[in-house]
C-alpha positions in Angstrom: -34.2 38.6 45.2 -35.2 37.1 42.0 -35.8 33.5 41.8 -34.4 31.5 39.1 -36.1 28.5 37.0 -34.1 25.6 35.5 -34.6 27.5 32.2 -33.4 31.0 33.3 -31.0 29.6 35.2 -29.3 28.0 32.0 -30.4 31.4 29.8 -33.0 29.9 27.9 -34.8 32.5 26.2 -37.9 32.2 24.0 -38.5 34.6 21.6 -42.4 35.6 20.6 -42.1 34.5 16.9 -39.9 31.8 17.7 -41.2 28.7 16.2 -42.8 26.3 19.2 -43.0 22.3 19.5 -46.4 21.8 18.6 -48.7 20.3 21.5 -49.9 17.1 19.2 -48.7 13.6 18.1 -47.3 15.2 14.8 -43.9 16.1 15.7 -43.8 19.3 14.0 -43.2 22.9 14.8 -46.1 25.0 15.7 -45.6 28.7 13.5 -48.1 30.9 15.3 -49.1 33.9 13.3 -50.2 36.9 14.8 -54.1 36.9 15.6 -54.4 40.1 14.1 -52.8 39.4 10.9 -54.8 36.2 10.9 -58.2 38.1 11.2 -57.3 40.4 9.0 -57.0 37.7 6.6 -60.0 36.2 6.8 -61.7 39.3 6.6 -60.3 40.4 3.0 -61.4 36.5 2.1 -65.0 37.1 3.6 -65.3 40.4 2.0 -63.9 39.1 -1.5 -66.3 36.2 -0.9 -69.4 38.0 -0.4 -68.5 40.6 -3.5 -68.0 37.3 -5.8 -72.0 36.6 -4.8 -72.8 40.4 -5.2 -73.0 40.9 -1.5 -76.4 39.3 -1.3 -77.1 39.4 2.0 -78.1 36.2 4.5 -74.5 34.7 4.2 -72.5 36.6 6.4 -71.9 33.9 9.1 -71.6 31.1 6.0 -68.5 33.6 4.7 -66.6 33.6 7.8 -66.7 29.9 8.3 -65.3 29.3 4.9 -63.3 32.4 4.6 -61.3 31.1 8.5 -61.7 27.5 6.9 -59.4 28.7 3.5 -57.1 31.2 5.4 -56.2 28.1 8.3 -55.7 25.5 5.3 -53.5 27.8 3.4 -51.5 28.6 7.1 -51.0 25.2 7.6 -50.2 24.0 4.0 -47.4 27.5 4.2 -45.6 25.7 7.3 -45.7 22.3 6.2 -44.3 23.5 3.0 -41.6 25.9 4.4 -40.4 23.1 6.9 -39.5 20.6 3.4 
């Protein structure tokens, strides 16, 4: 015999790419993407980094950081401007 929660006892289903109440003190949703996506993102903006510098190498590490840095700023700035 199954046992029911409050929530599944009312039917409250979440789906996976539901939007979610974020954790902090700002009061907006949370729009998760998927970490795959998201790494592949930051990837592309690595490698277009290092080909911009001629793929010099020494500044692997240093293209990540700023490549996760842009892709995470342009994430957030995409939900804060699709919840407007």
């Amino acid at each position: 015999m199954a046992v029911q929660t409050p929530s599944t006892a009312r039917g409250a289903r979440k789906s996976a790419t539901a939007p979610r109440k974020s954790t902090g003190n700002s009061g907006k949703l949370d729009r998760r993407i998927d970490p795959e996506r998201r790494h592949a993102l930051i990837a592309e903006a690595a490698y277009l980094r290092a080909e911009r510098r001629g793929f010099s190498p020494g500044h692997e590490v240093e293209d990540w950081l700023s490549a996760e840095i842009e892709v995470d700023t342009a994430l957030t700035l995409g939900a804060d401007q699709a919840m407007q």
